[in-house]
C-alpha positions as CSV (number, residue, x, y, z in Angstrom):
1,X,-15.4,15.9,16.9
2,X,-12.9,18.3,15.6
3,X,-12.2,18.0,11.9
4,X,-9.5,19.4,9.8
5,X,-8.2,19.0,6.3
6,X,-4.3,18.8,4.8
7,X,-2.5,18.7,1.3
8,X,-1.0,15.3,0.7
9,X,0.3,14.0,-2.8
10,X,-1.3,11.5,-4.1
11,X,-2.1,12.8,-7.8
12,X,-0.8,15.9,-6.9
13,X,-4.2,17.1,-5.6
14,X,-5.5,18.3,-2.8
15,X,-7.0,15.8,-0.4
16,X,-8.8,16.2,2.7
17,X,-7.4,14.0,5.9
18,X,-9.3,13.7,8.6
19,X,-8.0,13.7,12.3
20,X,-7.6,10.7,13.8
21,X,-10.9,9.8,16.3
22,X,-10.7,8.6,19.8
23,X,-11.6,5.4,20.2
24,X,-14.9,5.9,22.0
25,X,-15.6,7.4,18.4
26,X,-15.1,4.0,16.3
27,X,-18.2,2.3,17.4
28,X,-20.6,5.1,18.0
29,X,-24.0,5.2,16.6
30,X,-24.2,6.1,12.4
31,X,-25.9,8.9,11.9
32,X,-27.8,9.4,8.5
33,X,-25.7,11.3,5.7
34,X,-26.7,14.6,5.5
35,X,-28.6,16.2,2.7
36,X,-26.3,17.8,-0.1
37,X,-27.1,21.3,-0.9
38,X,-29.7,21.9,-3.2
39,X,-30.9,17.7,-2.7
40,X,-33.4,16.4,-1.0
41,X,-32.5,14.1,2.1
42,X,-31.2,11.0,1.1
43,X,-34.1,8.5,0.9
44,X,-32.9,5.5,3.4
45,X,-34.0,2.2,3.6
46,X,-37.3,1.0,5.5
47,X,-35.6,-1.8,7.0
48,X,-32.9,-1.8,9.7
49,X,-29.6,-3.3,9.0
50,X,-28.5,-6.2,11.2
51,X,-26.0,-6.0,14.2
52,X,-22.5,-6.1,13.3
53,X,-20.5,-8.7,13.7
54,X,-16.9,-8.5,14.9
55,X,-13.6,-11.3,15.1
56,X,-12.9,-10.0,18.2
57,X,-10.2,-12.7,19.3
58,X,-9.6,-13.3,23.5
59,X,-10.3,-11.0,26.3
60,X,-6.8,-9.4,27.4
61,X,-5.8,-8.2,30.6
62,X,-4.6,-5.0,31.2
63,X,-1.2,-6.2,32.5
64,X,-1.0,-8.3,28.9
65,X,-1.7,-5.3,26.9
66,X,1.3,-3.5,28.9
67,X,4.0,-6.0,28.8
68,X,3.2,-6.8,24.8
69,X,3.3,-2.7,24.0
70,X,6.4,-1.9,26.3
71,X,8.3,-5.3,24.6
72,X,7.0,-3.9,21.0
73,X,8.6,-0.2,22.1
74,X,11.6,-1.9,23.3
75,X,11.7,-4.2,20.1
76,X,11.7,-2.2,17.8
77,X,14.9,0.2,19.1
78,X,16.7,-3.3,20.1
79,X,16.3,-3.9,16.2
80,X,16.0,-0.6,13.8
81,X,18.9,0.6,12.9
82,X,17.8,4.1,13.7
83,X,14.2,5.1,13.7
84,X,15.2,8.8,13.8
85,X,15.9,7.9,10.3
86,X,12.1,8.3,9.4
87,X,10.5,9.0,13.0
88,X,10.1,11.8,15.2
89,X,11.3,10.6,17.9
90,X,9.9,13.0,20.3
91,X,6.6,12.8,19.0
92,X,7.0,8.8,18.5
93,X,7.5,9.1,22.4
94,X,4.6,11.4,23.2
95,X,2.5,8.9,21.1
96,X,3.4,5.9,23.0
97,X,3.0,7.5,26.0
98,X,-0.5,8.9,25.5
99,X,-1.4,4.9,23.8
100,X,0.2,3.1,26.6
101,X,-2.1,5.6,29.2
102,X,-5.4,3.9,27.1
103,X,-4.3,0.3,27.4
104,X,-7.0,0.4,31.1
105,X,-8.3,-3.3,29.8
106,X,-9.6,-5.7,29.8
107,X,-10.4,-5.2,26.1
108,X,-10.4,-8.0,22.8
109,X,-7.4,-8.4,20.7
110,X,-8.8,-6.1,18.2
111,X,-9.8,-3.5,20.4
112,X,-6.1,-3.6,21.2
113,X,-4.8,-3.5,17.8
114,X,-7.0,-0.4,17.3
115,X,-5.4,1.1,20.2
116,X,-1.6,-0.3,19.3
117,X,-2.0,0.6,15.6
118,X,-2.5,4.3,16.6
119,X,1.4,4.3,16.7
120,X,1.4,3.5,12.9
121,X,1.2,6.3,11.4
122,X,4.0,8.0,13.5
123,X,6.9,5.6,12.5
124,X,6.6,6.8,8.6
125,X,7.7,3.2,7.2
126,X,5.5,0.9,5.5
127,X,7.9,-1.4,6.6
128,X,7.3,-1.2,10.5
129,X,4.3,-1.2,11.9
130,X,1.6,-3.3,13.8
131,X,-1.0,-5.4,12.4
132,X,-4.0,-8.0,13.2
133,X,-1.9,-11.4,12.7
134,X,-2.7,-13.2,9.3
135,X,-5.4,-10.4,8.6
136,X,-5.5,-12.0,5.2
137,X,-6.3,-15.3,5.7
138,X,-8.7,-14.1,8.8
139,X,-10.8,-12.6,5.8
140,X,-10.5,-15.6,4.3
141,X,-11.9,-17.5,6.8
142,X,-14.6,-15.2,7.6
143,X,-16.0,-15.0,3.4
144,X,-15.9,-19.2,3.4
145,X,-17.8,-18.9,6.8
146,X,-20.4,-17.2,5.0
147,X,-19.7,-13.6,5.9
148,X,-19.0,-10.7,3.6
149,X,-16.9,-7.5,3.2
150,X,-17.7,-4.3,1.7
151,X,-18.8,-4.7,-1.7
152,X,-16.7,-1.9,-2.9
153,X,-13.0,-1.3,-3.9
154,X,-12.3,3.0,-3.4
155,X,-9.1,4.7,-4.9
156,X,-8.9,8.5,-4.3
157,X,-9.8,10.8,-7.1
158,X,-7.9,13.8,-8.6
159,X,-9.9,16.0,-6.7
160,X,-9.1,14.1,-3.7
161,X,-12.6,12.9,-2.9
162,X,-12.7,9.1,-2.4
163,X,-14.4,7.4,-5.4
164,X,-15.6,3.8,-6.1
165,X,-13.2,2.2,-8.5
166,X,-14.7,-1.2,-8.5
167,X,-18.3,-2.5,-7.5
168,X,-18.9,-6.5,-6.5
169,X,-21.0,-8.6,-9.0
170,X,-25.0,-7.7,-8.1
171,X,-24.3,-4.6,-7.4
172,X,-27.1,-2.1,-8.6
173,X,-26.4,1.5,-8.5
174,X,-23.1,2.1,-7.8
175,X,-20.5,2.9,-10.5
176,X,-16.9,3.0,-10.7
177,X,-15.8,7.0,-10.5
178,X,-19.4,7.5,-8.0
179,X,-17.9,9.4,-5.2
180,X,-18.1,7.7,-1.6
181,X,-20.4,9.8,1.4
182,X,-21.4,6.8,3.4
183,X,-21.3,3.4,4.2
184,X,-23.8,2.0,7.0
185,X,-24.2,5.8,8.0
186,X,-20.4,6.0,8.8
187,X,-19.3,9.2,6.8
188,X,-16.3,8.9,4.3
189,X,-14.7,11.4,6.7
190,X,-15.3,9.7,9.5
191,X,-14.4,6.2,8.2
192,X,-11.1,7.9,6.6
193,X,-10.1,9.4,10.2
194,X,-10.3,6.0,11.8
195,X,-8.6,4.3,9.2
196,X,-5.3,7.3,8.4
197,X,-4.9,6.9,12.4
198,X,-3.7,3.8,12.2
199,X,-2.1,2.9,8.6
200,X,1.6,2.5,7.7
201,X,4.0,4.3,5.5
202,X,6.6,7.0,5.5
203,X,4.3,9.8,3.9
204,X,0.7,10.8,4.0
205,X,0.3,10.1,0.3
206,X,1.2,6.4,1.0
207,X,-0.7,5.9,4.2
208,X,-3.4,7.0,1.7
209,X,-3.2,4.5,-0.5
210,X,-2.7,1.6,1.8
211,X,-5.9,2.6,3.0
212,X,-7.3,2.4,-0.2
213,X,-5.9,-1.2,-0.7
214,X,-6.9,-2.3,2.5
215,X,-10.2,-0.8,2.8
216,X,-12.0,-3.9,3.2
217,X,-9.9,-4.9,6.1
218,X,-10.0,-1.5,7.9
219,X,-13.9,-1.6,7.4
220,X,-14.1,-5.2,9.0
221,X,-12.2,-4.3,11.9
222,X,-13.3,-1.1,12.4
223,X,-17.3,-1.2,12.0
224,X,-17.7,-4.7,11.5
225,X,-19.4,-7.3,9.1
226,X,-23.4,-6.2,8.8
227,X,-24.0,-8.9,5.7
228,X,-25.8,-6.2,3.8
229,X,-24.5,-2.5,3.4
230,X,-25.9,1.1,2.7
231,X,-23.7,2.5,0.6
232,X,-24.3,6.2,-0.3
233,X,-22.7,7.4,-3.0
234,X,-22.6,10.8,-6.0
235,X,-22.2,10.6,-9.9
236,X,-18.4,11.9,-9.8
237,X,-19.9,14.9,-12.7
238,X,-22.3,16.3,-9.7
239,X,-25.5,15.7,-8.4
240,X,-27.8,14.6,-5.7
241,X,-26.3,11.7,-3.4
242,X,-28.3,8.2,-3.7
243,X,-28.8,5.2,-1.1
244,X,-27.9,1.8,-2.1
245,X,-28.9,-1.2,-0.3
246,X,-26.2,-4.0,-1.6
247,X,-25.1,-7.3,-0.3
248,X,-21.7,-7.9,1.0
249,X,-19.0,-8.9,-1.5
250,X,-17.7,-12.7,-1.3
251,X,-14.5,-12.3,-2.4
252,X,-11.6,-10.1,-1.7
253,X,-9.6,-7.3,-3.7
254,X,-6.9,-8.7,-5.3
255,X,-4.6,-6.6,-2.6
256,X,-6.2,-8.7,0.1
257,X,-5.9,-12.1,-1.2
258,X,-4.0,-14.7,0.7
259,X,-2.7,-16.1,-2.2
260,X,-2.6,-14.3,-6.4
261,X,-2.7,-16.4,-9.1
262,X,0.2,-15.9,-11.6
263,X,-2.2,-14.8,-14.3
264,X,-3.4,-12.2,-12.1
265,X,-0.2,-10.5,-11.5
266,X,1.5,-10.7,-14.7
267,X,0.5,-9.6,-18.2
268,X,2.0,-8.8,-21.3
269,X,0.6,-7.6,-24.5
270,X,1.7,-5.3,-27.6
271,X,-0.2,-2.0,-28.0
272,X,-0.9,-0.1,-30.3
273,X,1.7,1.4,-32.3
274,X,4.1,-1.8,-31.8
275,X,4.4,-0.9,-28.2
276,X,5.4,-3.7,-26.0
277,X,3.7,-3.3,-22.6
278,X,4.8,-5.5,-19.3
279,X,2.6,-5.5,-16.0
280,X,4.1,-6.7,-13.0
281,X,2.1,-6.4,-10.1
282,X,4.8,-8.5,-7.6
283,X,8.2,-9.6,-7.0
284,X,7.1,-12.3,-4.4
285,X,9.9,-15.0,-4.4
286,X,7.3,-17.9,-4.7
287,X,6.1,-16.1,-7.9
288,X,9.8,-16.5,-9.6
289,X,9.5,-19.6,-11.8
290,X,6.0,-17.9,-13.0
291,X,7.6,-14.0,-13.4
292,X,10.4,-15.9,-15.4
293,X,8.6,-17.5,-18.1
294,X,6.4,-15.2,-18.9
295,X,9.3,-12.7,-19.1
296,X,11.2,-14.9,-21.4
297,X,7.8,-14.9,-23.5
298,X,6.7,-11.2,-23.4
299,X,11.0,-10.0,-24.5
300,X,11.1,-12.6,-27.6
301,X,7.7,-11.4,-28.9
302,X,9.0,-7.6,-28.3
303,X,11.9,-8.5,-30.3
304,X,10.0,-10.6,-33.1
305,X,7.7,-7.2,-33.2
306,X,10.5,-4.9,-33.2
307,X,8.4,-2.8,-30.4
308,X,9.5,0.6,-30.9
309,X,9.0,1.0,-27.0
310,X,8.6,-1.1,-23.7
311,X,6.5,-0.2,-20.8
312,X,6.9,-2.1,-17.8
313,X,4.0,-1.2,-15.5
314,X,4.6,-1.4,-11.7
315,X,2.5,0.8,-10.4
316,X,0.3,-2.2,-8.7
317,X,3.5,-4.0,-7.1
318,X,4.7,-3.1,-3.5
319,X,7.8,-5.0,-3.8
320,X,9.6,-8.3,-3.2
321,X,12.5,-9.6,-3.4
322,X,15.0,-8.0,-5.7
323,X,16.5,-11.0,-7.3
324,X,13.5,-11.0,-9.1
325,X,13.2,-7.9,-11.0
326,X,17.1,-7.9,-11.4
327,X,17.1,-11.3,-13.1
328,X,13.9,-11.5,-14.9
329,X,13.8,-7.8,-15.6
330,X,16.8,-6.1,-16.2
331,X,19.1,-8.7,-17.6
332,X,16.0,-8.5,-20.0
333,X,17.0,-5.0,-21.3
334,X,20.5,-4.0,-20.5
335,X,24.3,-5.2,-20.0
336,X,25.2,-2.4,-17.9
337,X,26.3,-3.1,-14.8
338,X,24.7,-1.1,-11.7
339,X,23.5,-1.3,-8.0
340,X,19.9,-0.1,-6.4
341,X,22.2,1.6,-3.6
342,X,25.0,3.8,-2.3
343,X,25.3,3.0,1.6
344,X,23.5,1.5,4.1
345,X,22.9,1.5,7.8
346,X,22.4,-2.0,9.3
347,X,21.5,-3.3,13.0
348,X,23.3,-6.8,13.6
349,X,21.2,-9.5,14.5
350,X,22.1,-13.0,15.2
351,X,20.9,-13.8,11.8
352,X,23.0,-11.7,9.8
353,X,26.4,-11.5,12.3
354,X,29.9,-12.4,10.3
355,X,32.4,-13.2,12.6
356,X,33.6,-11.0,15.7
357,X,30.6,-9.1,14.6
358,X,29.2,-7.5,18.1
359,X,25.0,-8.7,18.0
360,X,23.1,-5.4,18.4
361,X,25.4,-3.3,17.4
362,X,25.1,-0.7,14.3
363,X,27.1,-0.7,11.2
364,X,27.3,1.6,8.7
365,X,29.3,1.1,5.4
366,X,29.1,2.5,1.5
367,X,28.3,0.4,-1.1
368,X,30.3,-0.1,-4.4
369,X,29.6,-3.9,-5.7
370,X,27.7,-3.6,-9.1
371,X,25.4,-6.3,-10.5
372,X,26.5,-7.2,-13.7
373,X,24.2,-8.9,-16.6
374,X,25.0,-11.8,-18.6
375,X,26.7,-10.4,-21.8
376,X,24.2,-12.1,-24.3
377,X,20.8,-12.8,-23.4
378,X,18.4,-14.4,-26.2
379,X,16.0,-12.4,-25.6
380,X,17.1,-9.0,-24.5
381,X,15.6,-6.0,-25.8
382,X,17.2,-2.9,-26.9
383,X,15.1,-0.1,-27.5
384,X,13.6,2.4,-24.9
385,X,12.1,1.1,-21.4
386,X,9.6,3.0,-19.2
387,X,8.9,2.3,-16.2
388,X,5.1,3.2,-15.2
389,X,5.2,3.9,-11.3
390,X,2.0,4.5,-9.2
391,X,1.7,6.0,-5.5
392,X,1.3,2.4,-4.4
393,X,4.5,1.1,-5.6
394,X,7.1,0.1,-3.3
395,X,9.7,-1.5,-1.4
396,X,11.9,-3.7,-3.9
397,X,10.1,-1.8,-6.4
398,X,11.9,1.5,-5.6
399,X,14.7,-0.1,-6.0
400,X,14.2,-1.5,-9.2
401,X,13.2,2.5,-10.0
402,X,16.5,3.8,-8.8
403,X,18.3,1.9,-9.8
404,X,17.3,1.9,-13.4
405,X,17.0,6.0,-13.0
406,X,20.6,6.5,-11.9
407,X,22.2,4.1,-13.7
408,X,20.1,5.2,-17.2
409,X,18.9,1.8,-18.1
410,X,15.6,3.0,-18.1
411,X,12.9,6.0,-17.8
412,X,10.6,6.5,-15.0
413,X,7.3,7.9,-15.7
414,X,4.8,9.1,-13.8
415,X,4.2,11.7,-10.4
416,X,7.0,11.7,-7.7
417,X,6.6,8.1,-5.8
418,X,4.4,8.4,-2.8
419,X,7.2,6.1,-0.6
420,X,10.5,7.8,-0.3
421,X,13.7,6.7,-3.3
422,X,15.7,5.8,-0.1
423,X,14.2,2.2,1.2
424,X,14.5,0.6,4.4
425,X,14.1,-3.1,4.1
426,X,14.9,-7.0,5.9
427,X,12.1,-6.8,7.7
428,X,12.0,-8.7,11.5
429,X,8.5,-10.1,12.7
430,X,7.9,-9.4,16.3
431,X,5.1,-11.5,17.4
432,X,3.4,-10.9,20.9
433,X,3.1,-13.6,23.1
434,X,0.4,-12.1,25.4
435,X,-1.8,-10.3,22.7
436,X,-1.4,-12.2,19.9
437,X,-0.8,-9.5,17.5
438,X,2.0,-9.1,15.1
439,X,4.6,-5.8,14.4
440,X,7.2,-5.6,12.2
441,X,11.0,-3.7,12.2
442,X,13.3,-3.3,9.4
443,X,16.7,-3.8,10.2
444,X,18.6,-2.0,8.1
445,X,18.5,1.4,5.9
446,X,19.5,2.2,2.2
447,X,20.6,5.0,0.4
448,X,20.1,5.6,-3.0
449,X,22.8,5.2,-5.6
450,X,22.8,8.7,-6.7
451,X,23.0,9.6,-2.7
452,X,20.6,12.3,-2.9
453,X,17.0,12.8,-2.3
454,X,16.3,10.3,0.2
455,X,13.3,12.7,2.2
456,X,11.5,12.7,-2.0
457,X,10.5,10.0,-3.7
458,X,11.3,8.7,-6.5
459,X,10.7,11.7,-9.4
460,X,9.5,10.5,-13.1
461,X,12.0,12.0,-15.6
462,X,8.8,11.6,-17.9
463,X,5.6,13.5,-15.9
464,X,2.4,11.7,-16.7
465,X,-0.4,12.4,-14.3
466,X,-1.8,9.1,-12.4
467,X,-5.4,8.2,-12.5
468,X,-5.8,6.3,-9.7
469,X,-10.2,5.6,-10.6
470,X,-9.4,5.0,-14.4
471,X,-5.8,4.0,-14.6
472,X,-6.3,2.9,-18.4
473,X,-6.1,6.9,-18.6
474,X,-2.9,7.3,-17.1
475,X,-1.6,4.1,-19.5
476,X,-2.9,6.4,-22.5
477,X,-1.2,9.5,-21.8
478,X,2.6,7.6,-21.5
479,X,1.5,5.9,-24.8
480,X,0.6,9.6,-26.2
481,X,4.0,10.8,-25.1
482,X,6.1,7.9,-26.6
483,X,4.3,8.4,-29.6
484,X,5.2,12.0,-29.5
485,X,8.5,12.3,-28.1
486,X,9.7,8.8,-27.7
């Protein structure tokens, strides 16, 4: 197996991708980590591991594998409104090509979403993509069953090395900022090759860290459920790699859930220095009664305080639905009217036809409608806003970042966005009827309102470097500069 490493920006670092492995590569045998230089071997564990276990869903024929790829190929150019907007389309055709020659069957459902999801990584949307269907809930099921998941949540380090950022309860041994080598004898290389070869997103940096978020799921799929895990693992400040023997986790990372609590993705609290500070980690529309009141809580006690600042922290929040952060967010801390686009690009569907509109045609049209905030609002503050972005914010959240960047209501801080300042978004399900499995197309394509920089992401006008394994660090140096500067 043929290994090789490119830069990608996560934390503006340099981080090591694998290439993708073949499939015969997924399930072969783990070896044993190999010895770090100057270490002695990694002592392993007398006892074997049991089997894994896989949800491998139906047997498929090869004639269903065929007819569900060609209708998702087909699908999604009936319905994007141009892929050459993000994809390649030469090399999205040799792709398919060389998938559509593996589909031999007769294989499970997620043997054929590990062949399918190959083509991921190739559209460069977050938005399009395949997936196992209700993945979420499927883990779900499988913890209340009595199975488990990896009992470790990984973000990727400054140096690029993946590193443990959270550890299950019972854990011995492993510490968040430890540095991944091994899981079950699967390398972190290998296990990162198999996973980048099949995750979504327009730009290496955020198929990074959707891996990241969706480690758990990748893991299950990939290699299986083995109740107990070996996880190796070295102290992030050097030395010799260690084994751990640890029991699966029971419960998901919060990315993972089926369904957040309120209290989980929204916070508010003043910091030090009569700082206000906001997290939202969502825009989901069945979260909107929840996002509102606490909004209308957290601005009155900003105002009562007379914070001298106002951080609104999205680094944690891949989007939603705009209403929400235009209502409950920006009529919060400015009257100025503005927009979170310039032009767009739009396939018509039946859904979204006006009449004499032509279905599956492509229309193209600037945009110059402004939303405009109530005048008063009770509880509308005044004073500076930051925005705190993160490489794993997204969607209607890069909206809510351009649109407070070129319209001035606000200050991004941060790195540049790992997901591109120009969004694609109304996303169409495409559900398979032979396999089972699920894609997703965006119909339609945004510009920016400034109309520039749509191949960049969003870039802070207030550089903080993100911590991705300690982000109370990254939180502390925009505090620092406000003190400072702001």
């Amino acid at each position: 197996m043929k290994l090789s490493c490119r830069r990608i920006s996560i934390t503006g670092v340099l981080a090591c991708a694998m290439v993708a492995l073949q499939m015969t590569d997924v399930h072969a045998e783990a070896v044993a980590p190999l010895a770090t230089a100057g270490c002695a071997p990694v002592a392993t564990s007398v006892s074997k591991l049991p089997a894994p276990t896989f949800q491998d869903g139906p047997t498929l024929l090869q004639a269903d594998l065929l007819a569900d790829f060609d209708g998702w190929i087909s699908g999604m150019h009936a319905l994007n409104p141009d892929l050459s907007l993000r994809a390649d389309l030469q090399t999205l055709d040799r792709e398919a090509a060389r998938i559509r020659a593996e589909l031999t069957g007769p294989m499970s459902r997620r043997e054929a979403w590990l062949h399918f999801a190959q083509l991921n990584p190739h559209l460069h949307d977050a938005h399009a993509g395949i997936q196992m269907p209700g993945y979420r809930g499927a883990l779900d099921a499988h913890l209340k069953a009595g199975g488990h998941v990896v009992p470790i949540e990984v973000r990727f380090a400054q140096d690029g090395s993946l590193s443990v950022f959270s550890v299950a309860p019972g854990v011995e041994g492993v510490k968040p900022g430890d540095r991944l080598v091994s899981i079950n004898g699967h390398s972190t290389e290998q296990m990162l090759a198999a996973i980048l070869s099949r995750s979504i997103g327009e730009t290496s940096a955020f198929q990074h860290v959707f891996a990241t978020r969706r480690f758990a799921m990748f893991y299950w799929y990939l290699y299986g459920d083995t109740g107990q895990y070996d996880l190796v693992v070295r102290p992030a400040l050097g030395g010799c790699p260690r084994q751990v023997r640890a029991t699966g986790a029971t419960t998901l990372p919060a990315a993972l859930q089926a369904e957040r609590s309120a209290d989980d993705m929204f916070s508010w609290r003043i910091l030090p220095g009569d700082i206000g500070y906001l997290r939202v980690d969502g825009f989901d529309g069945d979260k909107k009664d929840a996002l509102a009141a606490i909004t209308q809580t957290a601005f009155a006690a900003f105002n009562a305080r007379r914070a001298r600042a106002l951080i609104i922290d999205v680094r944690e929040n891949s989007g939603g639905d705009d209403p929400l952060w235009q209502q409950h967010l920006v009529n919060h801390f400015t009257s100025k009217p503005y927009a979170q686009l310039s032009h767009y690009v739009i396939r018509i569907t039946k859904d979204n036809a006006d009449p004499g509109d032509v279905i599956g045609s492509v229309q193209s049209s600037d945009y110059n409608k402004r939303f405009t905030p109530p005048p008063e609002d009770p509880v509308r503050y005044s004073g500076p806003v930051y925005i705190l972005a993160g490489p794993y914010s997204y969607s209607a959240t890069i909206q809510f970042l351009v649109a407070a960047q070129d319209f001035q209501l606000a200050r991004i801080a941060g790195e540049e966005t790992a997901a591109f300042s120009c969004q694609t978004g109304q996303v169409k399900r495409m559900d398979m009827p032979r396999t089972g499995l699920s894609a997703a197309t965006p119909i339609i394509a945004f510009t920016r309102p400034s109309g520039e920089g749509c191949k960049r992401g969003v870039l802070p006008d207030v550089p903080i470097a993100i911590d991705e394994v300690t982000p109370a660090a990254t939180l502390d140096a925009l505090l620092q500069w406000i003190r400072v500067h702001g």
